[in-house]
C-alpha positions as CSV (number, residue, x, y, z in Angstrom):
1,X,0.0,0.0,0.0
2,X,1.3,3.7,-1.0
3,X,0.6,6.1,1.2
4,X,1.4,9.8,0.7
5,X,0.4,13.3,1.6
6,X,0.9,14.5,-1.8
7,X,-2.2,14.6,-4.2
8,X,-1.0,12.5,-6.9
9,X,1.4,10.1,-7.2
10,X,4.0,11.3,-10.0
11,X,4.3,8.2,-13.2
12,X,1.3,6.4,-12.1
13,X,-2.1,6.1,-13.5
14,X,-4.9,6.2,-11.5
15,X,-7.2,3.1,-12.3
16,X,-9.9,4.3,-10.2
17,X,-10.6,6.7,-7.2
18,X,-12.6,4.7,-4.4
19,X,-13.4,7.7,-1.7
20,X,-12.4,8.6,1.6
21,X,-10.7,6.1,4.5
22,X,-10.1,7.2,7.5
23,X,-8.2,5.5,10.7
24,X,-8.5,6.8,14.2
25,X,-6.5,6.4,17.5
26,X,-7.2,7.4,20.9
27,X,-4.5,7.0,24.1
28,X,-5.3,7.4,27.7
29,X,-2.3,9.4,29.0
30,X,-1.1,8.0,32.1
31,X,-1.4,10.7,34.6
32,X,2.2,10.2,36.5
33,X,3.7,10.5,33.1
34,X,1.4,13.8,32.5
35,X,3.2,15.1,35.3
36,X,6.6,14.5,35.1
37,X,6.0,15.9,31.3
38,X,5.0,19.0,32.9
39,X,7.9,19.2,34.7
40,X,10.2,18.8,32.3
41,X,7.9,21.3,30.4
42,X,8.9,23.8,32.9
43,X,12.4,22.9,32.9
44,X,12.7,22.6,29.2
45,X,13.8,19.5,26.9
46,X,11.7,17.2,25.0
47,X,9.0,14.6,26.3
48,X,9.9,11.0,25.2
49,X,6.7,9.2,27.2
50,X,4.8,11.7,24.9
51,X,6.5,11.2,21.6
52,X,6.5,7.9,21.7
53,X,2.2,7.8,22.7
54,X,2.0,10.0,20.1
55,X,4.3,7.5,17.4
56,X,1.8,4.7,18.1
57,X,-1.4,7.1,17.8
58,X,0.2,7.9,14.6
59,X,0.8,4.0,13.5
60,X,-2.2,2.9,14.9
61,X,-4.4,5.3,12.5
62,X,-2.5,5.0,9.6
63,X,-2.5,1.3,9.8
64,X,-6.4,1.5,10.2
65,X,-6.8,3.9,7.5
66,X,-4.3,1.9,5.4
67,X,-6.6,-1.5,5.9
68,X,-9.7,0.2,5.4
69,X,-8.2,1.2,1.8
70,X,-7.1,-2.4,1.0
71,X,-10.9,-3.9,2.1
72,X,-12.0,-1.6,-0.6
73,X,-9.8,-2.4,-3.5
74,X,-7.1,-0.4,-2.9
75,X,-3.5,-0.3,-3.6
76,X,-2.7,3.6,-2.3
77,X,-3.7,6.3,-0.7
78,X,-3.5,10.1,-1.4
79,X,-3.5,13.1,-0.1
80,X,-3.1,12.0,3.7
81,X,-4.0,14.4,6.1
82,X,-2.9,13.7,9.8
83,X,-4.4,15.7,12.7
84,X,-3.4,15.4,16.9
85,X,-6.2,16.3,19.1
86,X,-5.5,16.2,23.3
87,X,-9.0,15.3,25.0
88,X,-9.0,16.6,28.6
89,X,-11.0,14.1,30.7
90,X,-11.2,16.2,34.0
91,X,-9.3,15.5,37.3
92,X,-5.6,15.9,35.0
93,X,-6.5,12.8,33.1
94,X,-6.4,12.9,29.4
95,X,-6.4,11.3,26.3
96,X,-4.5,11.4,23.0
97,X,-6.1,11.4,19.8
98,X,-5.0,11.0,15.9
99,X,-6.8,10.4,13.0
100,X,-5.7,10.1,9.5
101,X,-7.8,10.5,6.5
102,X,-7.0,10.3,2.5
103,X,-8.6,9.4,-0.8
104,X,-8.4,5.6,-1.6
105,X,-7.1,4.7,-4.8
106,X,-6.8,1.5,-7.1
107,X,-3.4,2.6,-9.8
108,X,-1.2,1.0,-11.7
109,X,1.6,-0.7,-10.2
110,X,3.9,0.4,-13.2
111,X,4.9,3.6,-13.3
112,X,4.1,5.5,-16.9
């Protein structure tokens, strides 16, 4: 499967545009790590526990949009959009959220 953020894929000829996929991912965030991320927020440096939530968030919905395109007929995906959404949940709990979304495409797998 081809995915790409761009909104064509240079040398290959699209067979037939299916529609829109989509993939979601939602992450509780683990309130001790919320807080030592604020710390180091404060002191300055970069958040690992929260990069790396945020690299499965990211797999996660790409893999879903990806298989969604494939039970359709697919062999790529254009024009991917991803977008990161934090959900507070009250009482400093929270969630993480990423959802991808691109045009599902059946092409040639030779390039022109």
């Amino acid at each position: 499967m081809l995915v790409v953020t761009s909104h064509e894929l240079q040398g290959f000829t699209v067979r037939r545009y299916i529609g829109v996929v989509t993939g979601e991912a939602i992450l509780g965030a683990n309130i001790f790590r919320d807080l030592f991320a604020g710390i180091r927020d404060i002191v300055g440096g970069r958040s690992a526990a929260y990069e790396e939530e945020l690299r499965k968030a990211r797999d996660i919905a790409l893999a879903e949009m990806s298989q969604q395109a494939e039970e359709l007929g697919a062999n790529a995906v254009v024009a991917v959009d991803l977008d990161y959404e934090s959900i507070q949940m009250g009482q400093g709990g929270g969630m993480l959220m990423v959802s991808a979304s691109g045009t599902a495409e059946e092409i040639d797998r030779q390039p022109r």
